[in-house]
N, C-alpha and C positions, 0 to 999 in steps of 0.2 A: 803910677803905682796904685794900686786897690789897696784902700785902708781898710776895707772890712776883714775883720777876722771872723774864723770861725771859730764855733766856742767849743761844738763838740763831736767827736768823731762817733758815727753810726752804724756805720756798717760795710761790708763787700760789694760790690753788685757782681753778679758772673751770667753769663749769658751760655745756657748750654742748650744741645737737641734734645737732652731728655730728661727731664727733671728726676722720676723714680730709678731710673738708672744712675744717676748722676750720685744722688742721697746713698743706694749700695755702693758707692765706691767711696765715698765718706765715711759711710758705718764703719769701713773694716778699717779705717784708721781710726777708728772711736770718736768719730766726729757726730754730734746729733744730739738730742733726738732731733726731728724736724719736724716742721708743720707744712703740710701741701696741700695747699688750694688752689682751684682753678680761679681765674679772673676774665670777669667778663663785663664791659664796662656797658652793655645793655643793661644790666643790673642799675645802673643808675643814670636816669633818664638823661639828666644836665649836662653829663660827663663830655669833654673838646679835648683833640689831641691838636698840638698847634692853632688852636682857633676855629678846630673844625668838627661836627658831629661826628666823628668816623670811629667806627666798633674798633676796639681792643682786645684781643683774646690772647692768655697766655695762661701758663700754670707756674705758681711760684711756689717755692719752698725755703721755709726760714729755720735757721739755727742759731740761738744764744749762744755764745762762748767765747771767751777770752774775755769777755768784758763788749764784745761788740756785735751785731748779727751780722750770719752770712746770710745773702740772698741771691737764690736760681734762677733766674727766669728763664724760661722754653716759649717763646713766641710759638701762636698758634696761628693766628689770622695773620694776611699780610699787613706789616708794621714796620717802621723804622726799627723795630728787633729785630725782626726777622729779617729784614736787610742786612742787618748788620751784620747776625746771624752768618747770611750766607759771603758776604765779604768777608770776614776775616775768620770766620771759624769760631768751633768757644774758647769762652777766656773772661778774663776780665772785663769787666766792661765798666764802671762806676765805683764812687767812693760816695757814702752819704754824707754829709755834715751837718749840722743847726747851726744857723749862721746867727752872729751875735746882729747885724743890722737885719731891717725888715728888707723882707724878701723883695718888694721892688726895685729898691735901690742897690742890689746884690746885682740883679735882672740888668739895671742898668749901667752900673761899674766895668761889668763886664761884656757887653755891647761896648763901651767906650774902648776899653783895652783892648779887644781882639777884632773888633769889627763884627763880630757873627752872634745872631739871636741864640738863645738856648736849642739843642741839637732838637729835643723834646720837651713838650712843658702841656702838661696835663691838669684839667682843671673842675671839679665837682662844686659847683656852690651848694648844693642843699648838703652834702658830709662835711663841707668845708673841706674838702682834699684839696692840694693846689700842689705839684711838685713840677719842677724844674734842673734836665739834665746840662751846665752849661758845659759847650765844648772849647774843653780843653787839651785836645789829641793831640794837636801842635806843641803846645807847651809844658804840657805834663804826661802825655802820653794814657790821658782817661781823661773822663766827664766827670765833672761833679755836681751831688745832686744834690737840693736844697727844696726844701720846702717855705712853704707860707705858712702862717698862723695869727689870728688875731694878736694876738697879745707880745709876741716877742720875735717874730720871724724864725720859725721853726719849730716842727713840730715835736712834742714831749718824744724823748727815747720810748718811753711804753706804748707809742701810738699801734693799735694796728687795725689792719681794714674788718668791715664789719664782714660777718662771715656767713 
C-alpha cells in the first residue's frame, strides 16, 4: 500500500488536436479566460524527456476556475502526446497533485507497486522544472502528475513556466 499522500489537488490535464478550437468551445460555456502558449523545450537547453535530449513541442492553454486549473495540451512534435493523442483520441489525460513526500520517493513507491517507471518524467535543472506522469491507467484509469521541488516535493499552485 503507498503511504504517500497527496496534499493538494492542481489541476485537469486534457489532451486535445487543437487547443484555439478547443478554448471556443469552453468560452461558450463561460469557461476562461485562458492563457495559450506554445512550448518548446529547445527553449531550455538542459531539458530530458525520459532521460533523453529529445525536443518537445506542444501548445498549451491554462484556465483557473473552480478553485483548480484546467490544462490543454495539443502535441506538436512527435511525443508520447502525440501518441497518445492518436491512440485513444482527446480526453482526459492527467490529474496534477503536490505530493506531501519528496518526489523521489513518490517515483519510487510507485515503481514498487505497479511495476512501471513513470509513463513521462521531464526534467530542466537550470528552471529547476522536474515533472513526473506516473501511470496509473490500470488502476485508476489516468496518470498522475507530480512534481519535484527543493523544499517540499511539489511545486507551489502559482508555479508557471517562464514565458
Amino acid at each position: 500500500m503507498m503511504d504517500t499522500q497527496f496534499a493538494k489537488f492542481l489541476q485537469i490535464g486534457i489532451i486535445v488536436e487543437n487547443v484555439e478550437e478547443t478554448v471556443k468551445q469552453y468560452e461558450k460555456y463561460g469557461i476562461g479566460p485562458w492563457r495559450i502558449s506554445p512550448l518548446d523545450s529547445a527553449e531550455f537547453p538542459d531539458f530530458t524527456m525520459n532521460g533523453k535530449k529529445e525536443r518537445l513541442q506542444t501548445v498549451m492553454a491554462f484556465c483557473d476556475c473552480w478553485g483548480f486549473e484546467l490544462e490543454l495540451i495539443q502535441p506538436v512534435s512527435d511525443s508520447p502526446y502525440k501518441t497518445w493523442l492518436e491512440e485513444h483520441g482527446p480526453g482526459m489525460h492527467h490529474i496534477a497533485l503536490i505530493t506531501r513526500d519528496e518526489f523521489g520517493k513518490v517515483v519510487d513507491e510507485h515503481k514498487k507497486l505497479t511495476g512501471r517507471d513513470p509513463w513521462l518524467w521531464c526534467k530542466d535543472p537550470v528552471i529547476g522544472m522536474e515533472f513526473a506522469y506516473l501511470d496509473l491507467h490500470k488502476e485508476l484509469g489516468l496518470f498522475l502528475e507530480i512534481y519535484n521541488e527543493d523544499k517540499k516535493g511539489g511545486l507551489d499552485a502559482n508555479f508557471k513556466l517562464p514565458e
